[in-house]
C-alpha positions as CSV (number, residue, x, y, z in Angstrom):
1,X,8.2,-10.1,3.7
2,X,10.5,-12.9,2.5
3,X,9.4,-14.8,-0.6
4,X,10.1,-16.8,-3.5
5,X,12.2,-14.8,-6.4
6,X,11.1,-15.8,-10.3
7,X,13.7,-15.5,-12.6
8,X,13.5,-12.0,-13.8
9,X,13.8,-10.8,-9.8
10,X,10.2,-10.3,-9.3
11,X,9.1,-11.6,-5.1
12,X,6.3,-11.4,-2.9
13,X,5.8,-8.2,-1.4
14,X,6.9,-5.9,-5.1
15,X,4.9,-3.4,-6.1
16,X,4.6,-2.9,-9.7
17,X,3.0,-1.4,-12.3
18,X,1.5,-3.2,-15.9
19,X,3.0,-1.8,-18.5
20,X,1.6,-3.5,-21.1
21,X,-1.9,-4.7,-22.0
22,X,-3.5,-7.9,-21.9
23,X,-7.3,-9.2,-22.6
24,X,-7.7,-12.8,-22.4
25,X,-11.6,-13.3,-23.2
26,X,-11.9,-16.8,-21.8
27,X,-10.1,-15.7,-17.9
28,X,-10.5,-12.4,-16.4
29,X,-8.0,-13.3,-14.0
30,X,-5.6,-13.2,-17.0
31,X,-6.7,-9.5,-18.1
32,X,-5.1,-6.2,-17.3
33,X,-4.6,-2.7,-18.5
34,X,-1.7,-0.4,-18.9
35,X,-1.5,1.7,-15.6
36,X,-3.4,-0.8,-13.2
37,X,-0.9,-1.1,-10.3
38,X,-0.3,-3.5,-7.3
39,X,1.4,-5.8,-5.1
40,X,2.8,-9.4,-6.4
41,X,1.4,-12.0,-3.5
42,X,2.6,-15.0,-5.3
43,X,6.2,-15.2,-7.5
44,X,7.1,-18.9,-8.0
45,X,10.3,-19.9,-8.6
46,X,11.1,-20.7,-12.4
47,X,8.3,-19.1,-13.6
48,X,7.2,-16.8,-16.0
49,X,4.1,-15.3,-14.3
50,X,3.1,-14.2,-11.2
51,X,0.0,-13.0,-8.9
52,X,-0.7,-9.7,-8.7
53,X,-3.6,-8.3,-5.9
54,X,-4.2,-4.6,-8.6
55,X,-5.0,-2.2,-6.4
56,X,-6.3,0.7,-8.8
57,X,-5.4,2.4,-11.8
58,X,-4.4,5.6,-13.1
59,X,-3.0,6.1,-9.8
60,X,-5.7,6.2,-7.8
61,X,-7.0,3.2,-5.0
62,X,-9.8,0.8,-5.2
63,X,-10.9,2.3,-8.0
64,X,-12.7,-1.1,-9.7
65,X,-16.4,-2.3,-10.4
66,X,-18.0,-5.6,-10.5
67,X,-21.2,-5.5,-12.7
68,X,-24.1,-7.5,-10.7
69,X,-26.6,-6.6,-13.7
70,X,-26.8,-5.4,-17.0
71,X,-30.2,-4.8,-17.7
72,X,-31.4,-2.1,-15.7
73,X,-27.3,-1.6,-15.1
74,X,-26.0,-2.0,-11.3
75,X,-21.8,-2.6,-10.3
76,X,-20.6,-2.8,-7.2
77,X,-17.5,-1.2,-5.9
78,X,-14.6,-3.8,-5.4
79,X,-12.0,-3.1,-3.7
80,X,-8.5,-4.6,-5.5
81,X,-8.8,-8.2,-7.7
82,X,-6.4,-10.6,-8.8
83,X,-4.2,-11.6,-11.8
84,X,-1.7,-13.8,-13.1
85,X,0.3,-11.5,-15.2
86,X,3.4,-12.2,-17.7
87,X,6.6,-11.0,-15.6
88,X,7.0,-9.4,-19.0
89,X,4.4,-6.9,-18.9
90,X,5.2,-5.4,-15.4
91,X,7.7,-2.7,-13.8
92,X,8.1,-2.8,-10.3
93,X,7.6,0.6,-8.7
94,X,9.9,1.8,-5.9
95,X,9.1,0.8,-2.5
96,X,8.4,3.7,-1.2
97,X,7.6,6.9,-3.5
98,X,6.6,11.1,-3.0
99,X,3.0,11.2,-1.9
100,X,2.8,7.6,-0.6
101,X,1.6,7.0,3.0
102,X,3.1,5.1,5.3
103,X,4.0,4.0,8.7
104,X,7.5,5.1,10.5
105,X,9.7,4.2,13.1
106,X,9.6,7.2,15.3
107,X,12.5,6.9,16.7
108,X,14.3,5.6,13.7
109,X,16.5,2.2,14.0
110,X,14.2,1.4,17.6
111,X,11.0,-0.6,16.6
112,X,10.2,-0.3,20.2
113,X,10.5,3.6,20.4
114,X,6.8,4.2,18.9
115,X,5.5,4.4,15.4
116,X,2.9,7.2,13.4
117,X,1.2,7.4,10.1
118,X,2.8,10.1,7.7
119,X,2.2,11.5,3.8
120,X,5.5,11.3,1.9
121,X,6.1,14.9,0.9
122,X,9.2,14.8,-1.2
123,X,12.6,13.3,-1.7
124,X,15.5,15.4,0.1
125,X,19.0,15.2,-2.1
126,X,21.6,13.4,-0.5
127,X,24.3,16.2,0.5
128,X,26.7,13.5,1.7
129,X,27.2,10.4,0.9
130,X,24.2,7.8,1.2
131,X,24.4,5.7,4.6
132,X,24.6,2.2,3.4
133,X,21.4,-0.2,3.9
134,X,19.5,2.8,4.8
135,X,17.8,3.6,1.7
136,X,16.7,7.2,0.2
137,X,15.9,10.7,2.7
138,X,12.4,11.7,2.7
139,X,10.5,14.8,4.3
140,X,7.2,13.3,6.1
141,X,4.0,15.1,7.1
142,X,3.0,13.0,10.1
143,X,-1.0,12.5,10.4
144,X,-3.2,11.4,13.3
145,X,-6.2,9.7,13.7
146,X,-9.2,11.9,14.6
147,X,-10.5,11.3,18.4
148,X,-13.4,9.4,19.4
149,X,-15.9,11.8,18.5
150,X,-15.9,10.9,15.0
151,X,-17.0,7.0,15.6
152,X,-15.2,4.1,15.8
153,X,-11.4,4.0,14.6
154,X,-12.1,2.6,11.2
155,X,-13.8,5.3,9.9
156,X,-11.9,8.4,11.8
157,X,-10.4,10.5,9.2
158,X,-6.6,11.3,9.4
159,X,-5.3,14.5,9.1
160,X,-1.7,16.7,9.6
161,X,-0.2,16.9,13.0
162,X,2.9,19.1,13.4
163,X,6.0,19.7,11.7
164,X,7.2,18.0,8.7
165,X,10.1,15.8,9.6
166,X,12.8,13.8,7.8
167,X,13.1,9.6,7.8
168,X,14.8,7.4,6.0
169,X,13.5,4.8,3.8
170,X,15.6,1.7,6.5
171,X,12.5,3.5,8.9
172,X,9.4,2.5,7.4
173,X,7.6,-0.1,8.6
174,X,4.9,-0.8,5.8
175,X,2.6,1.5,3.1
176,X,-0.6,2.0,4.0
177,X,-3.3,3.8,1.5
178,X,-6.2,6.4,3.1
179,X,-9.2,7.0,0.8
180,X,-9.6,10.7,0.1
181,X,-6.3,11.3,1.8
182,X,-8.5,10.5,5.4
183,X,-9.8,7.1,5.9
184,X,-7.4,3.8,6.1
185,X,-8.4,1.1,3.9
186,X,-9.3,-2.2,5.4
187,X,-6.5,-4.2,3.7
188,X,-4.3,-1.3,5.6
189,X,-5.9,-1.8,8.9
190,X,-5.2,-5.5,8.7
191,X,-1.4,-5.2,7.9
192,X,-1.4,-2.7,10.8
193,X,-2.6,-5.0,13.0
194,X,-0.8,-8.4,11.7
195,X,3.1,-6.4,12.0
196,X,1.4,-5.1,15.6
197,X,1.4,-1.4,15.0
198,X,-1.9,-1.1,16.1
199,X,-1.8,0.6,19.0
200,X,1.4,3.3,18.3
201,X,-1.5,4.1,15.9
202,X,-4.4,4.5,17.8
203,X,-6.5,1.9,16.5
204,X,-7.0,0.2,20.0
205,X,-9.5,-2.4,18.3
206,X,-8.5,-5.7,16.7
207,X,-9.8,-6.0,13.1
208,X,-13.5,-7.5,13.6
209,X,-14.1,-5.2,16.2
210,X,-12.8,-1.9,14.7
211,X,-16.5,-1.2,13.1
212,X,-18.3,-1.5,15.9
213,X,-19.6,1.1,18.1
């Protein structure tokens, strides 16, 4: 997605990683921790900060808590939160990296030839020279989504489906994150359905719909 570019290169649609630590006591939306990682949404131009939606930490996803009480003590899950963090105190992350998930063309260079859901499994040495514009050679596990038996599509685990195969990083459409390595977060879902991958995927239901029986 095209965006606006702040000075040190930074646009909508990075993904990054803090790399150093800030606590701001009078904003949370100003605090963050070494190793909390996500997506800038918001990069103006001639600035020196931008919006980050943190997606986890550590490495893992949606990994946060929002404490409703202290006293006896109850959090809630949460699923990513928002910063404004110092274009100084981030690294942005390759776009695509070994156990990422994401969605390919399956028939790479034709958007209309089909799409599926694979794992990332590792990055393939070039023997050749690089084929410009088409980014690095990956091996992908391709996964499918579990038939109807298991309820509706939003909760149907994923899981392998035949032999690894080889894409390049030109054939991905968009990185998607499964919970436990099964289940497709909601902020996935959506993306799938807002680039219209949906139903290459087999998630036949539009977004409200997809928890339903």
């Amino acid at each position: 997605m095209a965006g606006s570019v702040c000075p040190e290169g930074f646009k909508q649609g990075d993904r990054v990683v803090v790399q150093v630590h800030r606590h701001n006591p009078h904003c949370h939306e100003e605090s963050y921790k070494v190793g909390e990682h996500g997506v800038v949404t918001h990069a103006p131009e001639m600035s020196s900060t931008v919006t980050v939606r943190l997606d986890g930490q550590n490495g893992k996803q949606g990994n946060y808590f929002r404490v409703e009480t202290v006293q006896p003590s109850f959090n809630i899950p949460v699923r990513h939160r928002f910063v404004v963090a110092s274009i100084l105190h981030l690294k942005r992350l390759p776009e695509i990296m070994v156990n990422d998930y994401a969605v390919f063309q399956t028939e790479p260079g034709n958007p209309d030839g089909g799409h599926f859901l694979g794992r990332v499994a590792a990055l393939l040495p070039e023997e050749d020279e690089q084929p410009e514009g088409q980014g690095q050679l990956f091996t992908v596990q391709p996964l499918q989504i579990a038939g109807p038996d298991y309820g509706p599509p939003a909760i149907r685990p994923w899981a392998k489906v035949g032999r690894p195969c080889q894409r390049r990083e030109r054939a991905c459409c968009c990185r998607v994150y499964l919970e436990q390595g099964m289940y497709l977060r909601d902020i996935s879902q959506e993306e799938i359905f807002r680039l219209g991958l949906a139903q290459d995927l087999g998630l036949e239901l539009a977004p409200k719909a997809l928890m339903a029986g």
